[in-house]
PDB file of the backbone (N, CA, C, O) and the ligand in Angstrom, with CONECT records:
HET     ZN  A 101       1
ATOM      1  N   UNK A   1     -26.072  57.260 -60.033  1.00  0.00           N
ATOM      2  CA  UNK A   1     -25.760  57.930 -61.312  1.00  0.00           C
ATOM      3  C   UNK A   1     -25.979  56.950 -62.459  1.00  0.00           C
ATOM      4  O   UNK A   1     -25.283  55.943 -62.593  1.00  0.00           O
ATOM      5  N   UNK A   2     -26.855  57.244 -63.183  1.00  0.00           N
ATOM      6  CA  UNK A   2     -26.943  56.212 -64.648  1.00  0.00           C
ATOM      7  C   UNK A   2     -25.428  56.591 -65.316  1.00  0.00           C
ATOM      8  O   UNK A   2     -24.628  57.524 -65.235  1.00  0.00           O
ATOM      9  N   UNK A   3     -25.524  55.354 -65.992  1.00  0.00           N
ATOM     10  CA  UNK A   3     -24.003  55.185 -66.726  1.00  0.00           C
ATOM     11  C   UNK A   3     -24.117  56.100 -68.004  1.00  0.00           C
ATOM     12  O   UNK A   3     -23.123  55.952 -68.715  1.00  0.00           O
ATOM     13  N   UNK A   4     -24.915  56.887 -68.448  1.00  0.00           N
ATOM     14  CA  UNK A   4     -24.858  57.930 -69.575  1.00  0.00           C
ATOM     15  C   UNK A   4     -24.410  58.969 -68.824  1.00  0.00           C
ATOM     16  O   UNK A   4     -23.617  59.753 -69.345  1.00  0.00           O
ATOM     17  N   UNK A   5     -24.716  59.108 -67.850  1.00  0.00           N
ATOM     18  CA  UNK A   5     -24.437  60.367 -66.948  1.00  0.00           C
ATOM     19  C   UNK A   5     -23.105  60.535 -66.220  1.00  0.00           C
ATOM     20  O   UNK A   5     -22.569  61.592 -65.888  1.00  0.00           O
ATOM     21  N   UNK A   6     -22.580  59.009 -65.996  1.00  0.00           N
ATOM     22  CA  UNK A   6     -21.526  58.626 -65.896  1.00  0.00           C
ATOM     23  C   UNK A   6     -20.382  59.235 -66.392  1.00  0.00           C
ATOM     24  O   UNK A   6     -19.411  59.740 -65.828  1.00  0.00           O
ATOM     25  N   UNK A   7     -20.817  59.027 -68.065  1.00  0.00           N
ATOM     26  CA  UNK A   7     -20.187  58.666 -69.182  1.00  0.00           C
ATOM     27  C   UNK A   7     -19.909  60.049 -69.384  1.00  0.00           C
ATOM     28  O   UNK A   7     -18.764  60.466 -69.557  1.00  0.00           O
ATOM     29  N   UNK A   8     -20.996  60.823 -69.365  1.00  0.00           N
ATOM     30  CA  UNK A   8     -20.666  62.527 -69.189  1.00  0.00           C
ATOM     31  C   UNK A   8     -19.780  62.838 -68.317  1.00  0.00           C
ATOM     32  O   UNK A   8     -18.996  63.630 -68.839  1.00  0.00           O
ATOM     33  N   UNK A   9     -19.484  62.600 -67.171  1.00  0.00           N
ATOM     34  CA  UNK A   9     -19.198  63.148 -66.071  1.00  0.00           C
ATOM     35  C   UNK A   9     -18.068  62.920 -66.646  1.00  0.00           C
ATOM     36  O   UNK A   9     -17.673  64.017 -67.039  1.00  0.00           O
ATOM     37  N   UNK A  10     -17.031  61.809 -67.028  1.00  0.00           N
ATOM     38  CA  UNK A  10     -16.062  61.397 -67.596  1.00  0.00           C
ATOM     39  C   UNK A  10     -15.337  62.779 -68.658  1.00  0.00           C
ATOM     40  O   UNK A  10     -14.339  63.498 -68.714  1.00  0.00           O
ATOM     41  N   UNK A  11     -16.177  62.608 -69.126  1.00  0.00           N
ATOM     42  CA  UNK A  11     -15.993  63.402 -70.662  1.00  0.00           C
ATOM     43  C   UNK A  11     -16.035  65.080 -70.431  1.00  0.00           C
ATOM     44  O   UNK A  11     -15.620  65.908 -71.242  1.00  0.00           O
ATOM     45  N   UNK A  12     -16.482  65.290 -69.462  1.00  0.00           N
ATOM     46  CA  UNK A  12     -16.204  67.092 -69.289  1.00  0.00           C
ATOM     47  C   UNK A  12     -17.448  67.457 -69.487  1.00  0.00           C
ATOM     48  O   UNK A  12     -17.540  68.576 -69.991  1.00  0.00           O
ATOM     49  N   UNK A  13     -18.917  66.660 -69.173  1.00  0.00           N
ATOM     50  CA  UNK A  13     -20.004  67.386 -69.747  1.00  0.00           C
ATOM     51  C   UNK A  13     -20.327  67.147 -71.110  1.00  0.00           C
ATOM     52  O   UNK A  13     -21.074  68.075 -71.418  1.00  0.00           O
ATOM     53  N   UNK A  14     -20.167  66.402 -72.099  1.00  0.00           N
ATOM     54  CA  UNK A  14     -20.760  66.234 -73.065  1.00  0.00           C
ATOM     55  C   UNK A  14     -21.184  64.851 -73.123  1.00  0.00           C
ATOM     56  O   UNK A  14     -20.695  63.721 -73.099  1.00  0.00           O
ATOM     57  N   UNK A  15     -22.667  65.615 -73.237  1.00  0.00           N
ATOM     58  CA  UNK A  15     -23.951  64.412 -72.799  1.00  0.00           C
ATOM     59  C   UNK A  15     -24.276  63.688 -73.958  1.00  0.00           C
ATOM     60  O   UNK A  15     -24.452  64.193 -75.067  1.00  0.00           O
ATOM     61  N   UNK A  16     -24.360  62.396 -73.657  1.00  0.00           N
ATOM     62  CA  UNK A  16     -24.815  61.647 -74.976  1.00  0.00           C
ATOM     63  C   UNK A  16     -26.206  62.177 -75.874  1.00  0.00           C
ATOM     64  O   UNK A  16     -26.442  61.965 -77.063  1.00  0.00           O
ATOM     65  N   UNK A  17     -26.978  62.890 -74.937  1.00  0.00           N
ATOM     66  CA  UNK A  17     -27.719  63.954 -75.695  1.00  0.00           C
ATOM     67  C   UNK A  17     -27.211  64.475 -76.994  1.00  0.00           C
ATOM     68  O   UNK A  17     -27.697  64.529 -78.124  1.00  0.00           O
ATOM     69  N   UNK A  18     -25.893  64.900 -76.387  1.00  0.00           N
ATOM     70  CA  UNK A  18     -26.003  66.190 -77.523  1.00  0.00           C
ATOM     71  C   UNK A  18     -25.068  65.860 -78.908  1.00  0.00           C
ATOM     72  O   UNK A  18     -24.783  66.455 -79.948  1.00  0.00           O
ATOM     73  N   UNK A  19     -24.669  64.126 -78.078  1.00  0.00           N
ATOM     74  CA  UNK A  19     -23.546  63.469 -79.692  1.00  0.00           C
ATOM     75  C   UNK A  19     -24.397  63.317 -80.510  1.00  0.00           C
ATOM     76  O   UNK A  19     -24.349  63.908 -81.589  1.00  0.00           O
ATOM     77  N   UNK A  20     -25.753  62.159 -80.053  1.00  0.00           N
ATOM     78  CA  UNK A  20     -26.851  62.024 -80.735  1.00  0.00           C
ATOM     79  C   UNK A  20     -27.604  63.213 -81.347  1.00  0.00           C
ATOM     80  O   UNK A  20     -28.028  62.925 -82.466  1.00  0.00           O
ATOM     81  N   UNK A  21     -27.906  64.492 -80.945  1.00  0.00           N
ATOM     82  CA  UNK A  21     -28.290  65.249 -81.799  1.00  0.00           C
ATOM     83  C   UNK A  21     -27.407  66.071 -82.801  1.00  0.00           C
ATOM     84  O   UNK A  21     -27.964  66.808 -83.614  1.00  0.00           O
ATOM     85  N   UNK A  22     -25.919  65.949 -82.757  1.00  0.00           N
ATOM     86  CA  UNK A  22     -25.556  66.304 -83.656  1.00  0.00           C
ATOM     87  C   UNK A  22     -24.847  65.196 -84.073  1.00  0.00           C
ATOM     88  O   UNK A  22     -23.834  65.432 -84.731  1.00  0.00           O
ATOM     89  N   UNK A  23     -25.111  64.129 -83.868  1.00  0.00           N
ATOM     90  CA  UNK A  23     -24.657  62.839 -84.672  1.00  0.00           C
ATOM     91  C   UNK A  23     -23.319  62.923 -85.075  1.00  0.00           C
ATOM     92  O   UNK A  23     -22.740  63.318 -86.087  1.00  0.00           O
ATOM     93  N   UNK A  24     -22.960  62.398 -83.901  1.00  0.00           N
ATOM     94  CA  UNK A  24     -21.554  62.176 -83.585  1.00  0.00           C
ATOM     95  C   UNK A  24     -21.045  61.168 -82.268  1.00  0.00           C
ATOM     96  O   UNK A  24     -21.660  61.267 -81.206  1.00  0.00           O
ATOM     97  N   UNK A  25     -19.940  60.233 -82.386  1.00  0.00           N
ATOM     98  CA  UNK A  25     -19.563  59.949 -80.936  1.00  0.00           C
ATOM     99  C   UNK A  25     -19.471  61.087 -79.988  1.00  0.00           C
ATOM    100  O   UNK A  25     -20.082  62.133 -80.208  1.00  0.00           O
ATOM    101  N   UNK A  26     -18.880  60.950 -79.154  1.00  0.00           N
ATOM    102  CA  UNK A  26     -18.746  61.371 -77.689  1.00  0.00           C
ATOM    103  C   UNK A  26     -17.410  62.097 -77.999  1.00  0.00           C
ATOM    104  O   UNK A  26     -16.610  61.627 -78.809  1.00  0.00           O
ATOM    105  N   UNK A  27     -17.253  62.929 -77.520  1.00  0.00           N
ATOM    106  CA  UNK A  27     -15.902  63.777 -77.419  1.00  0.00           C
ATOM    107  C   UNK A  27     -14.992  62.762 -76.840  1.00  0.00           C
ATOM    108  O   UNK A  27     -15.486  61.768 -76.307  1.00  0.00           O
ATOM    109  N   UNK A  28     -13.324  62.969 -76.912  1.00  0.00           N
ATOM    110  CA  UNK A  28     -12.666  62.259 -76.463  1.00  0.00           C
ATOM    111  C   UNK A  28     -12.444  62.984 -74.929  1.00  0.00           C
ATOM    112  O   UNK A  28     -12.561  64.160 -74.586  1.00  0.00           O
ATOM    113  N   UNK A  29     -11.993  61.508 -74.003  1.00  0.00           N
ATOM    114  CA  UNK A  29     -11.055  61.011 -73.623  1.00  0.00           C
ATOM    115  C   UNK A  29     -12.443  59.658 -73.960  1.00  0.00           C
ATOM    116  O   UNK A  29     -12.196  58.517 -74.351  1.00  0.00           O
ATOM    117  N   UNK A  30     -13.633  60.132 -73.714  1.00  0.00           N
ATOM    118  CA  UNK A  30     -14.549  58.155 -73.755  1.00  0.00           C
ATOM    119  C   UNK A  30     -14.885  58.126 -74.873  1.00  0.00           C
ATOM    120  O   UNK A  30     -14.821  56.985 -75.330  1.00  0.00           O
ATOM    121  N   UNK A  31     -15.318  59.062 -75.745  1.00  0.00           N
ATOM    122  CA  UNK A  31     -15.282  58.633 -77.521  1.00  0.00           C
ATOM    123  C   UNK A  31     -14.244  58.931 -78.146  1.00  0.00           C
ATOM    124  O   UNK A  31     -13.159  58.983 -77.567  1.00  0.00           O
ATOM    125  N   UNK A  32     -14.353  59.128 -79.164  1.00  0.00           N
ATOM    126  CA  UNK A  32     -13.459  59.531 -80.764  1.00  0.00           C
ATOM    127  C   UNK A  32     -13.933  60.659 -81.250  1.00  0.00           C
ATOM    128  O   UNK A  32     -13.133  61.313 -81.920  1.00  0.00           O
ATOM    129  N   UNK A  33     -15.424  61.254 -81.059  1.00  0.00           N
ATOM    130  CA  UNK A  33     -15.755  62.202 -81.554  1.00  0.00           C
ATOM    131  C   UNK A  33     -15.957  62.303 -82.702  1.00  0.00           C
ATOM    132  O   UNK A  33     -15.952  63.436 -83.183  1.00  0.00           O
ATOM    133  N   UNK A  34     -16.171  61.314 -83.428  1.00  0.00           N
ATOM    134  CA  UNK A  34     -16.270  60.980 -85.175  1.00  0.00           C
ATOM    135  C   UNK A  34     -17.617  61.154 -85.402  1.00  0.00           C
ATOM    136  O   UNK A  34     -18.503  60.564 -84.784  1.00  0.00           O
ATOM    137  N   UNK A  35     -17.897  62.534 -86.915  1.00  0.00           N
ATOM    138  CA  UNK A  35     -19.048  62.489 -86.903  1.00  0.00           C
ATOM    139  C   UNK A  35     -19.944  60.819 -88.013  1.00  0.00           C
ATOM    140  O   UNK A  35     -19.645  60.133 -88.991  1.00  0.00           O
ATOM    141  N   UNK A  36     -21.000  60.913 -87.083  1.00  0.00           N
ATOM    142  CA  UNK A  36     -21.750  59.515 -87.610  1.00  0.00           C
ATOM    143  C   UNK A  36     -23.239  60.244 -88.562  1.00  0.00           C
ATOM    144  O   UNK A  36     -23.930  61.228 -88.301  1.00  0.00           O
ATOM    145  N   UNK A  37     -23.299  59.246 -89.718  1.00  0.00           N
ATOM    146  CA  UNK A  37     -24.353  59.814 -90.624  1.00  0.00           C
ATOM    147  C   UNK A  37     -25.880  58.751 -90.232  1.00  0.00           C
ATOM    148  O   UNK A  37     -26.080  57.602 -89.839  1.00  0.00           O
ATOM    149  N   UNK A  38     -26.547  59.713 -90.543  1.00  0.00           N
ATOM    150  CA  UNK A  38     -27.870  59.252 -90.344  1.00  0.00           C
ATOM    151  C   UNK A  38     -28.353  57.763 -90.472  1.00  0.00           C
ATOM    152  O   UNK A  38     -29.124  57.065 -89.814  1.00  0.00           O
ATOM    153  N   UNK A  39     -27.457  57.530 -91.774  1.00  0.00           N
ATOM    154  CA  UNK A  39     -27.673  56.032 -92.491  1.00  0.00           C
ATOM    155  C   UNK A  39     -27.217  55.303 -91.514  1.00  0.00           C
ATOM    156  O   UNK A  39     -27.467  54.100 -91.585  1.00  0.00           O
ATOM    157  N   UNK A  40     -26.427  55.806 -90.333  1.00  0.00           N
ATOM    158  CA  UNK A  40     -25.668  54.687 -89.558  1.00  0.00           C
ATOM    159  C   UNK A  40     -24.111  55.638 -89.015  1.00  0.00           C
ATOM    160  O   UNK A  40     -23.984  56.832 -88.744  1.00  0.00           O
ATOM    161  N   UNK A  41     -22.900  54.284 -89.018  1.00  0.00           N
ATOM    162  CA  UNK A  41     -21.996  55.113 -88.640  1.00  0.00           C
ATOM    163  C   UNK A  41     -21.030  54.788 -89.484  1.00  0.00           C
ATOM    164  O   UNK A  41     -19.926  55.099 -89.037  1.00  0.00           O
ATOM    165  N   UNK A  42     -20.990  54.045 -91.032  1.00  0.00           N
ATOM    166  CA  UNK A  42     -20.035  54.119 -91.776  1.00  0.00           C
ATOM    167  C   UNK A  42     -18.989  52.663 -91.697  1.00  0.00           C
ATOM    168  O   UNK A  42     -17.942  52.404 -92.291  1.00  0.00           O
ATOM    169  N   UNK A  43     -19.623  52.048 -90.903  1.00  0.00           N
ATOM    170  CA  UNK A  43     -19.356  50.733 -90.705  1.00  0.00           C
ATOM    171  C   UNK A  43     -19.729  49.703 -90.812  1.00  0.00           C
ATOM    172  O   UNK A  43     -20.713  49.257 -90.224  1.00  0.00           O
ATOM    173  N   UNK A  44     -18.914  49.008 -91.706  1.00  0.00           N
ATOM    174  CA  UNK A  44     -20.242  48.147 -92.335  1.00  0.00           C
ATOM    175  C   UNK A  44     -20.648  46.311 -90.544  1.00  0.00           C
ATOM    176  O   UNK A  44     -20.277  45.767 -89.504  1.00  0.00           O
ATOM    177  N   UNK A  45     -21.313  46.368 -91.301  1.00  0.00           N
ATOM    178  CA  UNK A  45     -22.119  45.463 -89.741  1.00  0.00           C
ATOM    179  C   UNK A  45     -22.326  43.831 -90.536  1.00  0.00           C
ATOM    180  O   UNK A  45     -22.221  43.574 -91.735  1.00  0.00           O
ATOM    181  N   UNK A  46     -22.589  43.073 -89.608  1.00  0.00           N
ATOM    182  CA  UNK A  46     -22.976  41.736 -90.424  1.00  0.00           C
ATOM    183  C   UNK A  46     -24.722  41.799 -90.115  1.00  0.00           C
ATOM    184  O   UNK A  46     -25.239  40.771 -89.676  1.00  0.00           O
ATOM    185  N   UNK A  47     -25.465  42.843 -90.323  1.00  0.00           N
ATOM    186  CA  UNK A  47     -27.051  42.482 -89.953  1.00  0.00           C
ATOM    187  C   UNK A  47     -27.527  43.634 -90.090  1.00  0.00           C
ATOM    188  O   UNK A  47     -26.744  44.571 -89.938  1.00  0.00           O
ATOM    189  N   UNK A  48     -28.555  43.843 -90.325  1.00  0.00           N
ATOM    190  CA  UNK A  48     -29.399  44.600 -89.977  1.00  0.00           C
ATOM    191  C   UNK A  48     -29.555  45.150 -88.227  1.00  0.00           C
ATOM    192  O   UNK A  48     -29.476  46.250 -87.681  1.00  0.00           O
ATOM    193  N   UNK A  49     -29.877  43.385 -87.620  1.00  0.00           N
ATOM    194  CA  UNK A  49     -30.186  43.246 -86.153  1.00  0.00           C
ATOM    195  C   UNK A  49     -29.247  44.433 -85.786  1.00  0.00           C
ATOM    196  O   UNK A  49     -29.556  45.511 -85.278  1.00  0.00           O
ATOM    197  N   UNK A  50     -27.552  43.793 -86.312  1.00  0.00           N
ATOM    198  CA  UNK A  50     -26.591  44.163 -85.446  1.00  0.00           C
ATOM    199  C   UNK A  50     -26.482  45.483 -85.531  1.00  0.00           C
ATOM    200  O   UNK A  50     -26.035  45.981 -84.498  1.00  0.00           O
ATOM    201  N   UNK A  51     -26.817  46.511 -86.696  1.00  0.00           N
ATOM    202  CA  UNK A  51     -26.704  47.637 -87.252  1.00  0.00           C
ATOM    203  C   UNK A  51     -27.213  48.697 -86.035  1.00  0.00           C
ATOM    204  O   UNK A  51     -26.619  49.616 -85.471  1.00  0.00           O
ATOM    205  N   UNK A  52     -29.022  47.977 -85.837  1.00  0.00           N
ATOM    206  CA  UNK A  52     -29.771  48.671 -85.253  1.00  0.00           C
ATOM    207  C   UNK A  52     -29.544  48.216 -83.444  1.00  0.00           C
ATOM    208  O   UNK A  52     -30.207  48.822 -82.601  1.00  0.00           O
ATOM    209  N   UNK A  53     -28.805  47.392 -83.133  1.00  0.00           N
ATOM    210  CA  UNK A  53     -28.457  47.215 -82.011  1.00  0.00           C
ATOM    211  C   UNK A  53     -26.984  48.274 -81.354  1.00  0.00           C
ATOM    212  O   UNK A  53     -26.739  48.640 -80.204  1.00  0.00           O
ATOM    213  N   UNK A  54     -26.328  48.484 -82.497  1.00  0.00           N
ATOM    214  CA  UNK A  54     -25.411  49.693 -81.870  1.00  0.00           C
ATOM    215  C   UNK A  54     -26.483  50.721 -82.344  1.00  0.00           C
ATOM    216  O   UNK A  54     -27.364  50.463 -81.525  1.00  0.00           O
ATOM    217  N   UNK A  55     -26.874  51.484 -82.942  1.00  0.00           N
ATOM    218  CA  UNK A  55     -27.377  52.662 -83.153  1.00  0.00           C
ATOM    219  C   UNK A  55     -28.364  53.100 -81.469  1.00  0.00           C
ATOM    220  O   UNK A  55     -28.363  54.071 -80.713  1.00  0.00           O
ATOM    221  N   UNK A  56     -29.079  51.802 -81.511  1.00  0.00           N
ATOM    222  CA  UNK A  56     -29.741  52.110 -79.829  1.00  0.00           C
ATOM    223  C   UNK A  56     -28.801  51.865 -78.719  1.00  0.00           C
ATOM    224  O   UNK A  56     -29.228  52.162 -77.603  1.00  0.00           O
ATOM    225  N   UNK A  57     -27.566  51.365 -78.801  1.00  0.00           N
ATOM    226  CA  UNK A  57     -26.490  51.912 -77.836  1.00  0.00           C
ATOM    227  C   UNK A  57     -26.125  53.250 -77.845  1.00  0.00           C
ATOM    228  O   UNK A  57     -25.994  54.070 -76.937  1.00  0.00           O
ATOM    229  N   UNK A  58     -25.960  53.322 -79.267  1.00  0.00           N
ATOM    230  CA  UNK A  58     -25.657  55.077 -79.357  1.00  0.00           C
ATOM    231  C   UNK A  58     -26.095  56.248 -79.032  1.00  0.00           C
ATOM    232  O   UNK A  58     -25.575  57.345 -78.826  1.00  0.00           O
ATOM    233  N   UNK A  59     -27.535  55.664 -79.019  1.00  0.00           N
ATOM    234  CA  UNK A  59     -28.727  56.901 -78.514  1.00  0.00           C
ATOM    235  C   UNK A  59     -28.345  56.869 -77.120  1.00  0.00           C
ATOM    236  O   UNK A  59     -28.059  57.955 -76.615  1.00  0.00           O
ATOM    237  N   UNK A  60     -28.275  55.666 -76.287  1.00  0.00           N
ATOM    238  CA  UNK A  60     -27.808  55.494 -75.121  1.00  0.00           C
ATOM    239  C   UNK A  60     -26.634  56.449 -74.758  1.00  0.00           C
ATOM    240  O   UNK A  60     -26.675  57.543 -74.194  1.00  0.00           O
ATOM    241  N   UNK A  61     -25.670  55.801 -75.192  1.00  0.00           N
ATOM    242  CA  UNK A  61     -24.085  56.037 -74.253  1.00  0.00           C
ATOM    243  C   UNK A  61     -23.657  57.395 -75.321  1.00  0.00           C
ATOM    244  O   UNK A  61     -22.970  58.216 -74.712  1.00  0.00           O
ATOM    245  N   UNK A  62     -23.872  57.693 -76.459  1.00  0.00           N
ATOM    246  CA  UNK A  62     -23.592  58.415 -77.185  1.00  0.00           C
ATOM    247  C   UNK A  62     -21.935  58.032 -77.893  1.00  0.00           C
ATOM    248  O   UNK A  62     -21.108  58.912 -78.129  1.00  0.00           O
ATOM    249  N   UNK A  63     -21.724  56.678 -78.127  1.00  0.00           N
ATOM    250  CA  UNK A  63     -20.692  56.369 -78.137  1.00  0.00           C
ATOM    251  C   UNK A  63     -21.251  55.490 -79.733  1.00  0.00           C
ATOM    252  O   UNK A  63     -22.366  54.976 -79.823  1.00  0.00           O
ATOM    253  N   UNK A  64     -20.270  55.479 -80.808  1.00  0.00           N
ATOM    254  CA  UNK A  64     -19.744  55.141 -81.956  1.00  0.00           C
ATOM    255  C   UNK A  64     -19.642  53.357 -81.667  1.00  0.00           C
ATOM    256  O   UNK A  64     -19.549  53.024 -80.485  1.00  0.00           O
ATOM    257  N   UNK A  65     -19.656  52.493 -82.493  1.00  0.00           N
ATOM    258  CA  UNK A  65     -19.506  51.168 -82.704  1.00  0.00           C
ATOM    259  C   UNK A  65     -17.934  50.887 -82.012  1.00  0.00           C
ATOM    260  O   UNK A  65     -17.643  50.121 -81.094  1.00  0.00           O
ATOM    261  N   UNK A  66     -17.290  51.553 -82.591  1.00  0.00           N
ATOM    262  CA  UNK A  66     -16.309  51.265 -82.245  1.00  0.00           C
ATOM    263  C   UNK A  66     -15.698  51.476 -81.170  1.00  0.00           C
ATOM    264  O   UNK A  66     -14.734  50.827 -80.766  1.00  0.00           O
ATOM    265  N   UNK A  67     -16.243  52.450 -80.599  1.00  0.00           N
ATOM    266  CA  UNK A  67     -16.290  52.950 -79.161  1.00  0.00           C
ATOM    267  C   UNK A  67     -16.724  52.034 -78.110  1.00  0.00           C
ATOM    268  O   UNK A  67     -16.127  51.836 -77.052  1.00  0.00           O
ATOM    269  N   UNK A  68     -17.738  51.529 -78.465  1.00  0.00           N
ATOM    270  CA  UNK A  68     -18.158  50.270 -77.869  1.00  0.00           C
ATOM    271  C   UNK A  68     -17.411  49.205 -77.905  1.00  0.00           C
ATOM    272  O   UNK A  68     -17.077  49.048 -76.730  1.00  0.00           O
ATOM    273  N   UNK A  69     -17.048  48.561 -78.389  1.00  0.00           N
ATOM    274  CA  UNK A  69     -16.371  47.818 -78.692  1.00  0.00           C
ATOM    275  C   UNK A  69     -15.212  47.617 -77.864  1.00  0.00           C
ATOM    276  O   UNK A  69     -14.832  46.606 -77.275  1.00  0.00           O
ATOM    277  N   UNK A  70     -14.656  48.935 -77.941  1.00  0.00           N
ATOM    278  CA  UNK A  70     -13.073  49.507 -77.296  1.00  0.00           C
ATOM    279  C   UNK A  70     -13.799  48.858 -75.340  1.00  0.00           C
ATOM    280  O   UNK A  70     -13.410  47.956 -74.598  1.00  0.00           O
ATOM    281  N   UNK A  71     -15.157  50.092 -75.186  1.00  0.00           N
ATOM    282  CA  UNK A  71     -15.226  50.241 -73.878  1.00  0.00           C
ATOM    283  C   UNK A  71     -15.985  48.569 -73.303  1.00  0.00           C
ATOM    284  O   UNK A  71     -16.368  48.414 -72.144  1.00  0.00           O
ATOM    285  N   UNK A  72     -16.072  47.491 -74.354  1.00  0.00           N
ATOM    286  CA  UNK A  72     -17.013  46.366 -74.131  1.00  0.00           C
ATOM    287  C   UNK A  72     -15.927  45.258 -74.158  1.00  0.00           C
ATOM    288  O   UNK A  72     -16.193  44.056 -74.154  1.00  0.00           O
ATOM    289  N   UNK A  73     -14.805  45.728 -74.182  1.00  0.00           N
ATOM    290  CA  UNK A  73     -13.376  44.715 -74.521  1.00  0.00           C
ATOM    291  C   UNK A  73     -13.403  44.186 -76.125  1.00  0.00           C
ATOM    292  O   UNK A  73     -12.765  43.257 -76.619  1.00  0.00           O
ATOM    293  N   UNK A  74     -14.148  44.897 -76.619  1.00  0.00           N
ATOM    294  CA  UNK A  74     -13.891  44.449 -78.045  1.00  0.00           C
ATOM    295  C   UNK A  74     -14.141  42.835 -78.365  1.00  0.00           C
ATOM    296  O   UNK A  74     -13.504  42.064 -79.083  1.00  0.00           O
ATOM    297  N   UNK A  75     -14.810  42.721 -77.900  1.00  0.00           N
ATOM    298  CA  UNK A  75     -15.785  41.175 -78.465  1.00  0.00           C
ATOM    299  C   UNK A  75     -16.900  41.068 -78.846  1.00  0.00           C
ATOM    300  O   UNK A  75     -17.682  40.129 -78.996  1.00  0.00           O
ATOM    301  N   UNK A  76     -16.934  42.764 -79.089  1.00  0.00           N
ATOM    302  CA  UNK A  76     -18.557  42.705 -80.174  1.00  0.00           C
ATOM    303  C   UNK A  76     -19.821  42.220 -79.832  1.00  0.00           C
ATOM    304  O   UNK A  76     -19.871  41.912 -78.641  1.00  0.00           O
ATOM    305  N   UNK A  77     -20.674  42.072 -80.336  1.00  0.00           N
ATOM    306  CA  UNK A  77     -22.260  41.624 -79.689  1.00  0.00           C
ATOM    307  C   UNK A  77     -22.701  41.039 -80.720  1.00  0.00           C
ATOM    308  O   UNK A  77     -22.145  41.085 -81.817  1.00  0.00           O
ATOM    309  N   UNK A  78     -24.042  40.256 -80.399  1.00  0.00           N
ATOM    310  CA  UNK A  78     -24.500  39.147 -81.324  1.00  0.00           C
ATOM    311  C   UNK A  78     -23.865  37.829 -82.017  1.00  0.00           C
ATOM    312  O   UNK A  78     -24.559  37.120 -82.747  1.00  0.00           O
TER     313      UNK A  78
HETATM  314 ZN    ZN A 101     -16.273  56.793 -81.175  1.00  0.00          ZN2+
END
């Protein structure tokens, strides 16, 4: 099982597919469900790099910065 699929299975069926197309985390119990804007997710970042390094997590796991964070032990990346 890939870990997006995982991550669904968790969540009741809502596929990181469908956060990303309506641009949003992940429903809770594994996201927050917070909708995220195009520009990003409303958080400010120290980079560009770092900006565009969660956004392609997001497409991934369908999970919010902060979500990550939570599910990564919260020690951030880069
Ligand atoms: Zn979230």
């Amino acid at each position: 099982m890939s870990f997006p699929a995982f991550l669904a299975a968790l969540s009741g069926g809502d596929l990181p597919a469908d956060a990303v197309r309506e641009e949003r985390c992940l429903r809770e119990p594994i996201g927050c469900g917070q909708a995220l804007t195009a520009a990003g997710t409303g958080r400010m970042f120290l980079s560009p790099d770092e900006t565009a390094a969660y956004q392609d997590e997001w497409r991934i796991t369908g999970l919010c910065p902060d979500c990550q964070d939570r599910i990564d032990g919260g020690d951030g990346r880069g």
